[in-house]
VEXLOVEX-89083 format. One record per residue (C-alpha): residue in one letter; y, z, x negated. Coordinates in Angstrom, 1 decimal, decimal comma. Layout:
   r       py       pz       px
   A        Y        Z        X
...
END
This chain:
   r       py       pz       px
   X    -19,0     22,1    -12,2
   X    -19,5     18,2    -12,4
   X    -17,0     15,7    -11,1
   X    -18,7     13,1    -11,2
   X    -21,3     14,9     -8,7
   X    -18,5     16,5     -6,7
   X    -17,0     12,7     -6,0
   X    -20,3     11,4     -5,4
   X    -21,0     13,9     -2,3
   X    -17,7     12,9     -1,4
   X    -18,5      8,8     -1,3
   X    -21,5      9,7      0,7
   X    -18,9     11,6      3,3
   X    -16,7      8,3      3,5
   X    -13,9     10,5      2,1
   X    -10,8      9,0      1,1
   X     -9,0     11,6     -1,0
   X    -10,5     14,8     -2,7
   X     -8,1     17,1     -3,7
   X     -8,6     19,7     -6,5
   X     -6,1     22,7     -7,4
   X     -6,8     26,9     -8,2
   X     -7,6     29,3     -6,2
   X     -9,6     26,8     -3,6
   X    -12,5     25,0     -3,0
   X    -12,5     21,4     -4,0
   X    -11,4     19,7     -0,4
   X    -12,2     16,0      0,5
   X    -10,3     14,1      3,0
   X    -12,2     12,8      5,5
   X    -10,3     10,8      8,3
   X     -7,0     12,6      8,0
   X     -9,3     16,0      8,2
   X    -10,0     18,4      5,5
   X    -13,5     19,0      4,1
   X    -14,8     21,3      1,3
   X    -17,0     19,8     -1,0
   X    -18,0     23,3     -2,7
   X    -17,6     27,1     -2,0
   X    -16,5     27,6     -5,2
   X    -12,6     28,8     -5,5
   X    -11,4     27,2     -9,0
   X     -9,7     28,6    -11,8
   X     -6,9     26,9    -14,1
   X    -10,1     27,0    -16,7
   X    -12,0     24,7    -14,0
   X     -9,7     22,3    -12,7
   X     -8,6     22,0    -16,8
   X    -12,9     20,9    -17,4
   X    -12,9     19,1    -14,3
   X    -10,0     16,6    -15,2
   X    -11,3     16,9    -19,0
   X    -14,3     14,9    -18,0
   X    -12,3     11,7    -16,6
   X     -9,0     12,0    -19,5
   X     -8,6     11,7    -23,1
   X     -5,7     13,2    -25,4
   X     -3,3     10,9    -24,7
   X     -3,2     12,1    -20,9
   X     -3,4     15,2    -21,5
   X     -0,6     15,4    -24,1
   X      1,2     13,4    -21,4
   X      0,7     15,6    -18,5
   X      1,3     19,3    -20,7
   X      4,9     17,0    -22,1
   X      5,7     15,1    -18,1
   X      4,0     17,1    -15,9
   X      1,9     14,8    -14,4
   X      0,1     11,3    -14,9
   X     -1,3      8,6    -13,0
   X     -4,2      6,4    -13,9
   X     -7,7      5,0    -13,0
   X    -11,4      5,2    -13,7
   X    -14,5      3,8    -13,0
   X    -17,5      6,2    -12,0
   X    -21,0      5,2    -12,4
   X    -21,7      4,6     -9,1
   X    -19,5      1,8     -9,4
   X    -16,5      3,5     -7,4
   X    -13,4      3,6     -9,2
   X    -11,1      6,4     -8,6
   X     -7,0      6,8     -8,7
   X     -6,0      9,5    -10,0
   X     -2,9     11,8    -10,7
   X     -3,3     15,2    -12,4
   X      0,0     17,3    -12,3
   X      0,7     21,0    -13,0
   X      1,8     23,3     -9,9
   X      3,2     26,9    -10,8
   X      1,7     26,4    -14,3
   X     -1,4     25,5    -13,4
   X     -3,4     21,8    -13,2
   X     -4,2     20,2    -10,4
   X     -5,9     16,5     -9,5
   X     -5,3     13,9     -6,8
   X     -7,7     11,9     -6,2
   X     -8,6      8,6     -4,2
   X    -11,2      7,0     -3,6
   X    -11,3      3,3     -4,0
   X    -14,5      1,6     -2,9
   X    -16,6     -0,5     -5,2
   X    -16,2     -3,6     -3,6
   X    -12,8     -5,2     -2,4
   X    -12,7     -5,2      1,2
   X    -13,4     -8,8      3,1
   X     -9,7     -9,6      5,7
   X    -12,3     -9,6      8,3
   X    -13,4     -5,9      7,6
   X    -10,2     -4,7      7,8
   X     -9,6     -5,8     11,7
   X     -6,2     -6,9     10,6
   X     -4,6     -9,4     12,7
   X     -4,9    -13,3     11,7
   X     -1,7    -14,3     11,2
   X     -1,4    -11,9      8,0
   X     -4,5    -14,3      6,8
   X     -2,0    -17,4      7,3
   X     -0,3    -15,6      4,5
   X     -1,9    -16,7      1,8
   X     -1,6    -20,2      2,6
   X      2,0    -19,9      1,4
   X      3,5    -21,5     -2,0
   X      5,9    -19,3     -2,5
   X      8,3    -16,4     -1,1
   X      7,7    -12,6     -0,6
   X      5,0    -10,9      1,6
   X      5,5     -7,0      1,7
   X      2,8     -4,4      2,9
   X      4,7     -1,4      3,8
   X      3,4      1,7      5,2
   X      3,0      5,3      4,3
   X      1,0      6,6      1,7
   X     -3,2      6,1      2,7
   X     -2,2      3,5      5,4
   X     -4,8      1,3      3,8
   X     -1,9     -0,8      1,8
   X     -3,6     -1,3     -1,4
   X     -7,0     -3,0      0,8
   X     -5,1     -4,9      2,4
   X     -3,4     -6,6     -0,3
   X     -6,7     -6,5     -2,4
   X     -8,5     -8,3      0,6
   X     -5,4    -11,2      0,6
   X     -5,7    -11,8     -3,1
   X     -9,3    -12,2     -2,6
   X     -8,7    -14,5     -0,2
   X     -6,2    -16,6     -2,3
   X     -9,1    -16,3     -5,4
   X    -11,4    -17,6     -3,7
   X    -10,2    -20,6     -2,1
   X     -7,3    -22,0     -4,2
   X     -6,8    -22,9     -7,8
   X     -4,1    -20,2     -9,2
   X     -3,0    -18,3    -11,7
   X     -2,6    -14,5    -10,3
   X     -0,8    -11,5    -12,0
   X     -1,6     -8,4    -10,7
   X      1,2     -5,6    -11,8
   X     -0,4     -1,9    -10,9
   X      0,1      1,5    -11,7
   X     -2,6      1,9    -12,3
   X     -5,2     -0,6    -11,5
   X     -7,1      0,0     -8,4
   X     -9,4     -2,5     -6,9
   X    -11,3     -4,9     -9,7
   X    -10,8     -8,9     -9,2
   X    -12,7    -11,2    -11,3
   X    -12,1    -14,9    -12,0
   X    -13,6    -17,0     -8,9
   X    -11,3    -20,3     -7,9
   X     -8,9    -18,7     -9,4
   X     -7,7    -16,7    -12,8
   X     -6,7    -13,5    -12,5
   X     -5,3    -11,3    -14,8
   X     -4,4     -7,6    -13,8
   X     -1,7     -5,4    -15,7
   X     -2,1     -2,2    -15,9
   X      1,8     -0,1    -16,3
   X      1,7      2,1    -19,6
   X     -1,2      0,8    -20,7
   X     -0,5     -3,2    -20,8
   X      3,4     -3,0    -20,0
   X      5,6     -0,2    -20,6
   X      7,1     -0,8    -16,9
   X      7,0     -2,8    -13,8
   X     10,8     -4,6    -14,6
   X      9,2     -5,4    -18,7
   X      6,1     -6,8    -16,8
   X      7,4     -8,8    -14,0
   X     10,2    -10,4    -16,2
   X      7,2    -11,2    -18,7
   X      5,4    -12,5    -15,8
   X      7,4    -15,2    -15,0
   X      6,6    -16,5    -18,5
   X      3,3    -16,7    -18,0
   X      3,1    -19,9    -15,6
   X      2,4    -17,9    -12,5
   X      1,6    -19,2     -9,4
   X      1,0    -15,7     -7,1
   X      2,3    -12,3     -8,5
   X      1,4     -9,0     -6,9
   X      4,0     -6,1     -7,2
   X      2,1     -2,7     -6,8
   X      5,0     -1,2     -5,6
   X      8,7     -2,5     -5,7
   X     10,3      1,1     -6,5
   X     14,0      0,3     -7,8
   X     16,6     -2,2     -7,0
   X     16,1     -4,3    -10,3
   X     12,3     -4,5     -9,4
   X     13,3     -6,1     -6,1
   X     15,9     -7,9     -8,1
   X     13,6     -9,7     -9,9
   X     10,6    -10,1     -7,2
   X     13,4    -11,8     -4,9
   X     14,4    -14,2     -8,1
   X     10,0    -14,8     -8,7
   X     10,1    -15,9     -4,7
   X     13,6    -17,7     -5,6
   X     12,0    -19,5     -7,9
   X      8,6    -21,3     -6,8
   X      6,3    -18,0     -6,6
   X      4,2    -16,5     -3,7
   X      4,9    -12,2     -4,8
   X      3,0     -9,7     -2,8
   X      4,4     -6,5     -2,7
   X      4,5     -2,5     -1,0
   X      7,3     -0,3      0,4
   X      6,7      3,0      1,9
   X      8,1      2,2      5,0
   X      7,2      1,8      8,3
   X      8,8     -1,3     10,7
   X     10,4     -4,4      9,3
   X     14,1     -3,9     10,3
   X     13,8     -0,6      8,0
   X     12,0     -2,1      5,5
   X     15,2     -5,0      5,1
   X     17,3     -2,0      5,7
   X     15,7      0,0      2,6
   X     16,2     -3,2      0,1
   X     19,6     -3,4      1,0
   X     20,6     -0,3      0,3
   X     18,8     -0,2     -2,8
   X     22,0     -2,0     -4,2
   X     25,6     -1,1     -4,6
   X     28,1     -2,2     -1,9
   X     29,4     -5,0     -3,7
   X     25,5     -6,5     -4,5
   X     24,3     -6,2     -1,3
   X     25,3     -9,8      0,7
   X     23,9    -11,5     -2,2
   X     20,7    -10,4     -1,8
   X     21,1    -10,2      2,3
   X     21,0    -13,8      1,7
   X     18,4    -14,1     -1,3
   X     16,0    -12,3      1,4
   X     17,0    -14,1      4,2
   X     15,8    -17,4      2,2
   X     12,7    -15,6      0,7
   X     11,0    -13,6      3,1
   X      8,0    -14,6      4,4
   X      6,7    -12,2      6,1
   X      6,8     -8,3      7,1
   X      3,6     -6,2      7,7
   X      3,7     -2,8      7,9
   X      0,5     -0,6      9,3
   X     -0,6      2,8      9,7
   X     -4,4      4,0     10,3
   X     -4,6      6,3     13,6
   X     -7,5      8,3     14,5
   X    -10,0      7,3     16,8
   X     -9,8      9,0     20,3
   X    -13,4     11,1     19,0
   X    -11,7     11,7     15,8
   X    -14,7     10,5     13,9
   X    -12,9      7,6     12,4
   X     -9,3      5,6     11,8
   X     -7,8      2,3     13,5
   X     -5,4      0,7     12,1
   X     -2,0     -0,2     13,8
   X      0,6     -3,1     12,5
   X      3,7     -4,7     12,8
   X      4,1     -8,1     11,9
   X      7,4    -10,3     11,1
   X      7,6    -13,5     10,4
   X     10,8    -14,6      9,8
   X     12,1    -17,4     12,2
   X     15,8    -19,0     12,2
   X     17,1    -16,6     14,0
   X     15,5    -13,3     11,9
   X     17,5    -14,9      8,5
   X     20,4    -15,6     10,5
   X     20,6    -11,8     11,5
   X     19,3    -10,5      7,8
   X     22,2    -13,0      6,5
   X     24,9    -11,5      9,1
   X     24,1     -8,0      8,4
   X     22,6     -7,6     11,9
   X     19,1     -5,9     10,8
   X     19,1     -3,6     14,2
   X     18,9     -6,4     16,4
   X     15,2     -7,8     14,8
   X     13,5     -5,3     16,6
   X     13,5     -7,3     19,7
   X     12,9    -10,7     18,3
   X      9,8     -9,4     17,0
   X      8,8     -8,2     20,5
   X      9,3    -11,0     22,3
   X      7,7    -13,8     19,7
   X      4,1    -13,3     20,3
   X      3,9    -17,2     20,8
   X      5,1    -17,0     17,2
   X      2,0    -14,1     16,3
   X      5,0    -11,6     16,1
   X      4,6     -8,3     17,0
   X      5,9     -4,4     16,8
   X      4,5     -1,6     16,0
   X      5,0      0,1     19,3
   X      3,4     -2,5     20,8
   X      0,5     -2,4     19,2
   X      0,0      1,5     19,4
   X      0,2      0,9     23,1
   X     -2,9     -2,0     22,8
   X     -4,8      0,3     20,9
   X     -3,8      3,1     23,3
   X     -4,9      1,3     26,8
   X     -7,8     -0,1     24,8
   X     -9,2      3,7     25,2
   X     -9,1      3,6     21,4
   X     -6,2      6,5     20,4
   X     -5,5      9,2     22,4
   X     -2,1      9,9     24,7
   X     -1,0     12,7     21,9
   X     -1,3     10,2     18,7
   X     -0,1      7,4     20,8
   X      3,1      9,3     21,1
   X      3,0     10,7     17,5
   X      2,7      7,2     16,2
   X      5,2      5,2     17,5
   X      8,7      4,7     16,6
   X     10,6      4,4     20,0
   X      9,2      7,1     22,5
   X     11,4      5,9     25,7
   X     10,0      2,1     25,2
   X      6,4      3,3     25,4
   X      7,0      5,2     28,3
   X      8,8      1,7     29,4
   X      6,1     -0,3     29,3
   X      3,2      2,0     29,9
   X      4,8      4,0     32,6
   X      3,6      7,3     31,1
END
C-alpha cells in the first residue's frame, strides 16, 4: 500500500485528518465525518511500511524508545502533512493532518475583520485558542502572511513541527522547527529574543514558563502570536493564571492585563447539509475596564463586557453561534451543542 497515494485520494476528498491504525481501513476525516480511504484492514506489518515511507531511523528509534513522535513532511503534490506516529496496545499507529499547500488568504477564512486589525500592532500578545482542528494553525498562518507581506519585520516562527511554509516577501522570516532547530519551546523563545525580533509566533504556549516568557517578549517591545486549547476568553485568562503557583499568580494578572491584546478563540461547526464547516469566534479586545478586572482577579465578570462592546468589534461566542444559527447556516441541535451558556441562547433566541 502507498501513502503517498492513500493521502492523495484523500486531498482530492478535502479531508482534513486521515487516520491509520490495525485491524481497520485507513479512515479520512472529512468534515467532522469519517471516510474510508481503502477496504483494506491493516496489520502492525502495514501501518509499520506505511509510516516507513515518510520517517527515517531517528524517528523510529524515537517512537520504539517514547512512544510516539510528532513531525512534518512535504508530499509531492506540494501538500505538507503533520504527523504523529504512536504505538497503541503494542502496535503503530499514525495521525495525520492535512495542511494545504498554500497558506490560506484572512479573507478565505471568513474570519471577522477586527482579528485583521491585529497585525497592525507593535507589540503585545494575540492568542488563537480553540480545540484541536478548529482551524487555529490557518488562522495564525493567514495573520503572519498578512504581517509579511505588508510590513518590514523580522518574524520567528517557533513550531512543533512546522506546518504551513512562509517565505521571505516584505518581510524575513525564519521558522524553528522544536527538536530539530531547538531542543524546546522555553531554549527557543529565550534565544529568540536575541535575535532582534520584531513579531514571534508561539506554536503552542504549553507550560507556565513558556507563558512566562511570551508575557516578558510582549513586556518588552514584541508583537507574540500564540495558541491555547481553550474555548472563550475569560477561560483562556483563567487557564494562564492557574498555570502558576499561588504566590506568582497577581504578578502575572498584571503582566497580562498590560499585554494582552487581544483574545480569539473559534471552533468550526457543520453546515446545516453537513457537506461543509463554518467557523464560529469570540473576540476580546481588551478595553480599560477588561485589565482592570484581569488585574482585580475578576475574570468571570468579562463575559458580559464582551457582549455588550460590539461598538468596540467585541463579541462572544454564543453570540455568534446564534448569528450563524438564524442565518439558516447551523442547525438547532449543533447550535445547542456549540455554545457555552445554554439558558442565554434560549434568552435571546427565545427557543
Amino acid at each position: 500500500m502507498d501513502l503517498v497515494e492513500l493521502l492523495n485520494k484523500a486531498v482530492e476528498l478535502k479531508a482534513s485528518d486521515v487516520h491509520i491504525t490495525v485491524n481497520l481501513s485507513p479512515i479520512a476525516r472529512i468534515n467532522g465525518k469519517f471516510q474510508k480511504l481503502s477496504p483494506d484492514l491493516l496489520t502492525n506489518n502495514d501501518v509499520y511500511n506505511l509510516a516507513s515511507q515518510i520517517t527515517n531511523e531517528k524517528i523510529i528509534h524515537k517512537i520504539n524508545e517514547q512512544g510516539e513522535a510528532d513531525f512534518s513532511v512535504s508530499l509531492p503534490n506540494k501538500h505538507r502533512i503533520r504527523v504523529n506516529v504512536y504505538k497503541q496496545r503494542g502496535n503503530y499507529a499514525m495521525a495525520i493532518r492535512i495542511i494545504p499547500n498554500e497558506i490560506p488568504k484572512f479573507e478565505e477564512l471568513k474570519l471577522p475583520n477586527a482579528i485583521k486589525e491585529f497585525v497592525n500592532k507593535q507589540k503585545g500578545l494575540v492568542l488563537i485558542t480553540g480545540p484541536t482542528g478548529s482551524g487555529k494553525s490557518s488562522t495564525l498562518a493567514s495573520l503572519i502572511d498578512l504581517i509579511n507581506e505588508t510590513r518590514e519585520c523580522h518574524i520567528i516562527t517557533l513550531e512543533d513541527p512546522i506546518e504551513y511554509i512562509h517565505n521571505h516577501k516584505k518581510s524575513i522570516i525564519n521558522q524553528r522547527e522544536i527538536g530539530r532547530d531547538s531542543v524546546d519551546f522555553n531554549s527557543a523563545l529565550r534565544a529568540s529574543l536575541r535575535q532582534d525580533p520584531d513579531v514571534i509566533l508561539i506554536g503552542e504556549m504549553r507550560d507556565a514558563e513558556t507563558i512566562s516568557i511570551a508575557l516578558r517578549a510582549a513586556e518588552t517591545g514584541h508583537l507574540v502570536f500564540s495558541t491555547m486549547h481553550t474555548i472563550g476568553a475569560a477561560k483562556t485568562i483563567d487557564r494562564i493564571i492557574d498555570s502558576f503557583e499561588a504566590s506568582k499568580q497577581q504578578q502575572i494578572r498584571s503582566q497580562l492585563s498590560t499585554v494582552c491584546t487581544g483574545i480569539v478563540s473559534q471552533q468550526l461547526i457543520p453546515t446545516i447539509d453537513e457537506k461543509a464547516r463554518v467557523v464560529a469566534t469570540e473576540v476580546m479586545i481588551p478595553n480599560t475596564a477588561i485589565r482592570n478586572l484581569i488585574r482585580e482577579n475578576k475574570i468571570y465578570q468579562i463575559q458580559n463586557i464582551i457582549q455588550t462592546s460590539s461598538k468596540q468589534n467585541m463579541f462572544s461566542m454564543d453570540q455568534d453561534v446564534s448569528r450563524l444559527y438564524k442565518q439558516g447556516l447551523i442547525s438547532k441541535d449543533n447550535l445547542i451543542t456549540k455554545c457555552n451558556d445554554l439558558q442565554y441562547i434560549k434568552t435571546i433566541l427565545y427557543i
